[in-house]
N, C-alpha and C positions, 0 to 999 in steps of 0.2 A: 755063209759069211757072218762073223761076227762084228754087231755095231761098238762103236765106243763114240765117247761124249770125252772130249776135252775141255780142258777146265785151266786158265792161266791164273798166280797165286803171285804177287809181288807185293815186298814189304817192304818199308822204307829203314834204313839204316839205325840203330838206334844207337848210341853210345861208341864202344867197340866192335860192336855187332853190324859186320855187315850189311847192305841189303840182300834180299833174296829172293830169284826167281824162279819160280817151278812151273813146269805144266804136268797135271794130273790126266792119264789115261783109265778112265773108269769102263772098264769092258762092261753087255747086257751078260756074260757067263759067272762075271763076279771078279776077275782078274784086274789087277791095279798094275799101271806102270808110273810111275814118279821120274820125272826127270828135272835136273838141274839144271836151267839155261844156260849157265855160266860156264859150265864146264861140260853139258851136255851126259854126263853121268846118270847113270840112273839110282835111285835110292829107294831105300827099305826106309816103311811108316815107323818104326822105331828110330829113326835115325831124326823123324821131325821135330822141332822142339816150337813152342811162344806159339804167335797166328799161323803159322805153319799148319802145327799139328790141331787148330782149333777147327780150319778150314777143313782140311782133313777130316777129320771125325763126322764135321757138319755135311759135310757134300753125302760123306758115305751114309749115315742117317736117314739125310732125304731119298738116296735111290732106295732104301731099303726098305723104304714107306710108300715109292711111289709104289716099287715091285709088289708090296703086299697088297694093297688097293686095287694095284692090274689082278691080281690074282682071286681077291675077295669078286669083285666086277665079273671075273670068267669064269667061275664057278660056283654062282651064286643062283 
């Protein structure tokens, strides 16, 4: 069984700009699922733009530091 770690992303409206709400599925195999609350659709990291994609980038960052530190730890 594969774990994932959810992650809800809501931004408030700016201008003409919408608000926006996502929840991020970060699988431990490295798989992303994106989904838009609004519509329930799912989305592609290219498609993020503003705190979206800042959010994005950042979450992904940290697992990929936690995972190296799990691995420096169990191999060391």
């Amino acid at each position: 069984m594969v774990n994932c770690e959810h992650l809800r992303y809501v931004e408030s409206p700016r201008g003409t700009r919408p608000s926006i709400d996502l929840t991020f599925k970060f699988f431990d195999d490295g798989k992303l699922v994106i989904i838009d609350n609004d519509t329930g659709n799912t989305m592609n990291p290219r498609e993020l733009s503003g705190g979206s994609y800042d959010f994005y980038v950042r979450q992904r960052l940290s697992r990929i530091k936690r995972n190296l530190t799990e691995k420096i730890a169990k191999y060391a």
